[in-house]
N, CA and C of each residue as an Amber inpcrd file, in Angstrom:
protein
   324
   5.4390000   1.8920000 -16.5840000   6.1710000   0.6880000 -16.2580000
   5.7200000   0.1210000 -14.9070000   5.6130000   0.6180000 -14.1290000
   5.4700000   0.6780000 -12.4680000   3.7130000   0.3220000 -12.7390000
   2.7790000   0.9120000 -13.6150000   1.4050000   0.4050000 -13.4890000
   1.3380000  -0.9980000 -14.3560000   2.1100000  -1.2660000 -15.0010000
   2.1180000  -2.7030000 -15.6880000   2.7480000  -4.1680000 -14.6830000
   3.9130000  -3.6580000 -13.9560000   4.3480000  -4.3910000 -13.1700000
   3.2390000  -4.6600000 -12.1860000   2.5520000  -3.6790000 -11.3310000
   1.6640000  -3.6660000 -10.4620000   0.3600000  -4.9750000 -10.9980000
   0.0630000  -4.6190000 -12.0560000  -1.3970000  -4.9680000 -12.8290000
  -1.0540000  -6.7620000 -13.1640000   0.1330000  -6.8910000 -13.2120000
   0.4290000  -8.3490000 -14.2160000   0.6950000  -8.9360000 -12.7670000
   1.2430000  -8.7480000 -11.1920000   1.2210000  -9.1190000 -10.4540000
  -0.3760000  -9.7470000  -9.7240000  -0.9500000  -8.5150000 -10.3400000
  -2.8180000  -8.8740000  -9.4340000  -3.1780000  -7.8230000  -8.9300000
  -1.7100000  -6.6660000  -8.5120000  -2.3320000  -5.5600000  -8.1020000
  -3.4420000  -4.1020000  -8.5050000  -3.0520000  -3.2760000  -8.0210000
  -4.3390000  -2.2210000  -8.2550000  -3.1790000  -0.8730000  -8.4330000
  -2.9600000   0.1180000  -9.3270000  -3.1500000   1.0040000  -8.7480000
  -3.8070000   2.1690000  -8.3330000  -3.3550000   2.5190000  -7.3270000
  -4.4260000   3.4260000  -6.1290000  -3.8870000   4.5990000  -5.7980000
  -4.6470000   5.8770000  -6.8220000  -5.1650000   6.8920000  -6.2840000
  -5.7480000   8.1090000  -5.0840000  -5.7380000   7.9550000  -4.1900000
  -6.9190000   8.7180000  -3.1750000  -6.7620000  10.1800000  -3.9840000
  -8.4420000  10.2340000  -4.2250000  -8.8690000  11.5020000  -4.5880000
  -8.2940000  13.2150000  -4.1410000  -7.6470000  12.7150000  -2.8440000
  -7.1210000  14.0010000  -2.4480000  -5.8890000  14.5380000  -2.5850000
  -4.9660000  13.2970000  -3.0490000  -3.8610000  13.1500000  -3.7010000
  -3.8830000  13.9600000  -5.1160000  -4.4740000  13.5690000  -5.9300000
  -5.0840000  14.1120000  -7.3160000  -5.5400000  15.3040000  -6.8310000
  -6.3540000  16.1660000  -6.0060000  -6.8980000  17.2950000  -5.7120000
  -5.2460000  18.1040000  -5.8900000  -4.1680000  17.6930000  -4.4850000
  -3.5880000  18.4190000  -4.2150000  -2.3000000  18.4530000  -5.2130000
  -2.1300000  17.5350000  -6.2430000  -1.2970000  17.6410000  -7.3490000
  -1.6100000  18.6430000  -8.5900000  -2.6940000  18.7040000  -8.6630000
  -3.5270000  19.6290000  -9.5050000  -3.5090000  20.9610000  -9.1330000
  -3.4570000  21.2420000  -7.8110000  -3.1960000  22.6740000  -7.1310000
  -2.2080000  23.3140000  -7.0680000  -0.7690000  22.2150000  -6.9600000
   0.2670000  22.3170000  -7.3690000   0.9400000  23.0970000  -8.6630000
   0.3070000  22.3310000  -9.7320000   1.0110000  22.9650000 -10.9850000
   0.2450000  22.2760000 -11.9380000   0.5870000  22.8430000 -12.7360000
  -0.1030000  22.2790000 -14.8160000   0.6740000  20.6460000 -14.5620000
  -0.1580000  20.3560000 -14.4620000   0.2610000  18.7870000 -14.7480000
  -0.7270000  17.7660000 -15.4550000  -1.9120000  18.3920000 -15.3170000
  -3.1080000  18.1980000 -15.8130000  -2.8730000  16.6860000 -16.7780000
  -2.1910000  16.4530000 -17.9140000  -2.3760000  15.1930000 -18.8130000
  -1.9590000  14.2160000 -17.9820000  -0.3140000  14.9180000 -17.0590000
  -0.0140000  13.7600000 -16.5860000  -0.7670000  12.8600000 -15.7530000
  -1.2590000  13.6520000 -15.0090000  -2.5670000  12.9310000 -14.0990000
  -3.5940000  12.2990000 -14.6550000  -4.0580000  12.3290000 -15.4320000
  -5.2520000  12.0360000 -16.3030000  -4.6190000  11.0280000 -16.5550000
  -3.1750000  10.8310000 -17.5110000  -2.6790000   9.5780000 -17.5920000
  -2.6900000   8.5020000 -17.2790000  -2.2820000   8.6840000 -15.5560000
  -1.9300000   7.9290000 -14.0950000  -3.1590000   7.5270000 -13.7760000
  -4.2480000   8.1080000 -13.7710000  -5.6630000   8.4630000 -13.5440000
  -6.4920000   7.2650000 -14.1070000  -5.8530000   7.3070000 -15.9850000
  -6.2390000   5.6930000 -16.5110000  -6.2190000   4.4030000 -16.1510000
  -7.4860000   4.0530000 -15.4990000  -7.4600000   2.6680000 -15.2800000
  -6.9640000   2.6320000 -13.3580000  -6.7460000   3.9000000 -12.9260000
  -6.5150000   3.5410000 -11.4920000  -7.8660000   3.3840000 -10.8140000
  -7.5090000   2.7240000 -10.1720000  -8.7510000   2.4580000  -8.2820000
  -8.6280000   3.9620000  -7.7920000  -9.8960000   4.6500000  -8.2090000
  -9.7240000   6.0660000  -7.1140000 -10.7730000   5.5800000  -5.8780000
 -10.6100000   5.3800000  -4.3480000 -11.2640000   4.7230000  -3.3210000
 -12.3570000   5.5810000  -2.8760000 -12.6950000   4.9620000  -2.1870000
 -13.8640000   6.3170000  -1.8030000 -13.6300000   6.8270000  -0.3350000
 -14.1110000   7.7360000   0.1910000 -13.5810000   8.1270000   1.6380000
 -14.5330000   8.4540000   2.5170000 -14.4470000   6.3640000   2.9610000
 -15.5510000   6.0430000   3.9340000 -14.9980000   6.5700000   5.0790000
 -15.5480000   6.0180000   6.1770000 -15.6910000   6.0390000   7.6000000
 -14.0410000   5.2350000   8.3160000 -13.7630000   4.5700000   8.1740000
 -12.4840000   3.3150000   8.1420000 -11.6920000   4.4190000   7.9180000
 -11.3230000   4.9190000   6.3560000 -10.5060000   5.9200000   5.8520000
 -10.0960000   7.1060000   6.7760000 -11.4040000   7.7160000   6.6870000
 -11.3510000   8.8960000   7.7120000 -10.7980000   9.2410000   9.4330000
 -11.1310000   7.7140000   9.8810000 -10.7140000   7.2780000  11.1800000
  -8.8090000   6.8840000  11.4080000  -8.7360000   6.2840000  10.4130000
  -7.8720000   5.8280000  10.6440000  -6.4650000   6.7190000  10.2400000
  -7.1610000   7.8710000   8.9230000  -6.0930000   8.7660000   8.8800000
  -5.7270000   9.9210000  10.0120000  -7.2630000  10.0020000  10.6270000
  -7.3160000  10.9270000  11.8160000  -6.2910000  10.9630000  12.9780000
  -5.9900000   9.0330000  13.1070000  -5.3590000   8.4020000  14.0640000
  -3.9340000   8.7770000  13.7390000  -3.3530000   8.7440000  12.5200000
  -2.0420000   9.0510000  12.3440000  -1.9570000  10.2280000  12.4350000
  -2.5120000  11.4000000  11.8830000  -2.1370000  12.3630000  12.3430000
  -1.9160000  13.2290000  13.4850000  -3.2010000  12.4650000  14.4580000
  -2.7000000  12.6000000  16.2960000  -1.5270000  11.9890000  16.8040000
  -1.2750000  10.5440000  16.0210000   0.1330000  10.0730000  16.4930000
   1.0340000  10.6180000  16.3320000   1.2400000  11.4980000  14.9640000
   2.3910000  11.8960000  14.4780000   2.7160000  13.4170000  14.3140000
   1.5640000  14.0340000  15.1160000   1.5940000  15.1140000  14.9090000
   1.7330000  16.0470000  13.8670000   1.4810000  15.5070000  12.1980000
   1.3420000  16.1700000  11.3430000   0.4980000  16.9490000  11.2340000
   0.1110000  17.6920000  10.1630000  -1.2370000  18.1160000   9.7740000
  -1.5450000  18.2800000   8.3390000  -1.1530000  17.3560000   7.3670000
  -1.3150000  17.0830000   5.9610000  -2.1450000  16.0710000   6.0320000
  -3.1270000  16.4760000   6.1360000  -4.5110000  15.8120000   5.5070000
  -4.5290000  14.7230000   4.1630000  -4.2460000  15.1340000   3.2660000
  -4.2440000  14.7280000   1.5910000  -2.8240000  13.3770000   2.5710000
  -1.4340000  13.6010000   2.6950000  -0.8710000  13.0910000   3.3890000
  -1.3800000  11.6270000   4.0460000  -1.9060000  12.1180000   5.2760000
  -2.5480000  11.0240000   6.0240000  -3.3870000   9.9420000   5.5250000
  -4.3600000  10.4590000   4.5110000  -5.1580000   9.9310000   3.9510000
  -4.4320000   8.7910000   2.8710000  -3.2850000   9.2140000   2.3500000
  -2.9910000   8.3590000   1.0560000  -2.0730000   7.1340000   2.3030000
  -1.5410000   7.6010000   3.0450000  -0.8550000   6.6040000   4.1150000
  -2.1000000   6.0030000   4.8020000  -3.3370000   6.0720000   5.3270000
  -4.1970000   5.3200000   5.5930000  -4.8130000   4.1450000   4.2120000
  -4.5190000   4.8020000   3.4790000  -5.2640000   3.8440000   2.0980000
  -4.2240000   2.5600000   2.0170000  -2.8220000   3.2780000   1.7860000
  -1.6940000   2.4750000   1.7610000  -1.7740000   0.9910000   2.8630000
  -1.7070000   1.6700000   4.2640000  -1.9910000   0.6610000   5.7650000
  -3.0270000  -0.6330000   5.0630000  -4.1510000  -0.0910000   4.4790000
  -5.5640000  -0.6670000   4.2460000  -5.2920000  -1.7450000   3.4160000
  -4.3340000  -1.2860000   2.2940000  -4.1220000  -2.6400000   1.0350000
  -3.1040000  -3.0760000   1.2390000  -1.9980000  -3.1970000   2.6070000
  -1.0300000  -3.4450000   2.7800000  -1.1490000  -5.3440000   1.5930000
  -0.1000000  -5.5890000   1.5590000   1.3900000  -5.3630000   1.0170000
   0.9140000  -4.6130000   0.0590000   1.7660000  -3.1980000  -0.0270000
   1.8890000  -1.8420000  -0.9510000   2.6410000  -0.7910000  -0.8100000
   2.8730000  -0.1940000  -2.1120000   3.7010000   1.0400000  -2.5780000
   3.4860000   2.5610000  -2.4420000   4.2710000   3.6200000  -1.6060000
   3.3220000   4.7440000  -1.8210000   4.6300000   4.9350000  -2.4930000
   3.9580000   6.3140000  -4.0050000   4.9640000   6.9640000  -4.6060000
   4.9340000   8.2830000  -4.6390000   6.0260000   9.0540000  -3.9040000
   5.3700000  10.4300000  -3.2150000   6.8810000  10.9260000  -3.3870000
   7.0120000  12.7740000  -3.6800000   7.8070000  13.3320000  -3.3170000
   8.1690000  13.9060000  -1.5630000   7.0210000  13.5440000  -0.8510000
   7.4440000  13.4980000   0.4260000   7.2460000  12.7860000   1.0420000
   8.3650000  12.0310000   1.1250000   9.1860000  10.6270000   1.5070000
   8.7720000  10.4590000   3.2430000   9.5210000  11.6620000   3.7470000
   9.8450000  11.8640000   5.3080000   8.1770000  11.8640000   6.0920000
   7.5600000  12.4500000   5.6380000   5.8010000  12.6430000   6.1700000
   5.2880000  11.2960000   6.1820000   5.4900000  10.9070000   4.5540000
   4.7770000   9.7040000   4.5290000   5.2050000   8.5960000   5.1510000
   6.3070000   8.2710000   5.4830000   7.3780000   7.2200000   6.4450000
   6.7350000   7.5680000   8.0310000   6.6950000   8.5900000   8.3080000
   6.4600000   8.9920000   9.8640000   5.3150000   8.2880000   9.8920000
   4.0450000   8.8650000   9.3580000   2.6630000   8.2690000   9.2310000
   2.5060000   6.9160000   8.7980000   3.3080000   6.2920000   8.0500000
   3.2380000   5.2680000   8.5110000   3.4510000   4.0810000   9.4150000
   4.4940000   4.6820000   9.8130000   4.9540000   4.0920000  11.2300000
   4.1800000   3.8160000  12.6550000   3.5860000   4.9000000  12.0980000
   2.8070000   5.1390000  13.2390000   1.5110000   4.0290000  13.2150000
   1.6170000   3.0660000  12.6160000   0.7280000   2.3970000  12.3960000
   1.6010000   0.5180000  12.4780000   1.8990000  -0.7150000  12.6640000
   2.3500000  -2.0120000  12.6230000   2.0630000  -2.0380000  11.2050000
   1.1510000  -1.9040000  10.4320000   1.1110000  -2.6150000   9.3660000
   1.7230000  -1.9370000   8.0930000   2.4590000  -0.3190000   8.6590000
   3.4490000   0.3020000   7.7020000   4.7170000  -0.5510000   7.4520000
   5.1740000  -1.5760000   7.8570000   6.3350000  -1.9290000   7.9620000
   6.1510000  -3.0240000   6.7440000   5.0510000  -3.2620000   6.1910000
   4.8270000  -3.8840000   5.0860000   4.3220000  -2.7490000   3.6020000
   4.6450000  -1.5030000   4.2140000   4.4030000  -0.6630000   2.7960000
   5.9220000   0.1690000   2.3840000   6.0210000   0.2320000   1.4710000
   7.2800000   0.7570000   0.8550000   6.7880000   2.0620000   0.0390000
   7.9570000   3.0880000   0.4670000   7.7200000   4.2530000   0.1330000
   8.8740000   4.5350000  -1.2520000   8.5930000   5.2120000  -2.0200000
   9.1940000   5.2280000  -3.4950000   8.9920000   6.3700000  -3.3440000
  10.5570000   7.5920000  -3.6280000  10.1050000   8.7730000  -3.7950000
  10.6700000   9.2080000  -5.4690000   9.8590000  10.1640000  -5.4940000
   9.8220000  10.4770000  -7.0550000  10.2530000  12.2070000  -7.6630000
């Protein structure tokens, strides 16, 4: 529902590869991902990416990598959605940035 709404608006949805790494490590979820997987933007993890997730995590003193990274992607395509069971990480990290205040966090 949420990838049809996205798609009929103009949007994308977006993946980061490390997101998918660390859901998979998690637990058997395997179809569901593959599912989600259909037809998403998985980005690639240039230089921009890498920098800029680096930056939140010195701001915010986290150290969730996979984390930082999907909140740097988020910053990047602002106006956008992250949909995450950890709400609190991903809110901090984005904050830590002006252009989080145009991304909305959806927890699941």
């Amino acid at each position: 529902m949420v990838r049809q709404i996205v798609v009929e608006d103009g949007g994308a949805l977006v993946v980061p590869p490390t997101a998918v790494i660390q859901a998979l490590a998690e637990g058997p979820r395997a179809n569901a991902i593959d599912e989600i997987l259909d037809g998403a933007v998985q980005p690639n993890l240039d230089r921009e990416r890498i920098r800029l997730a680096a930056h939140l995590i010195v701001s915010t003193g986290t150290r969730d990598i996979p984390d930082a990274l999907v909140a740097a992607e988020a910053l990047l395509r602002t106006p956008s959605i992250v949909i995450t069971s950890d709400t609190r990480d991903l809110r901090a990290l984005l904050h830590a940035d002006e252009r989080g205040r145009r991304v909305e966090v959806w927890e699941v």
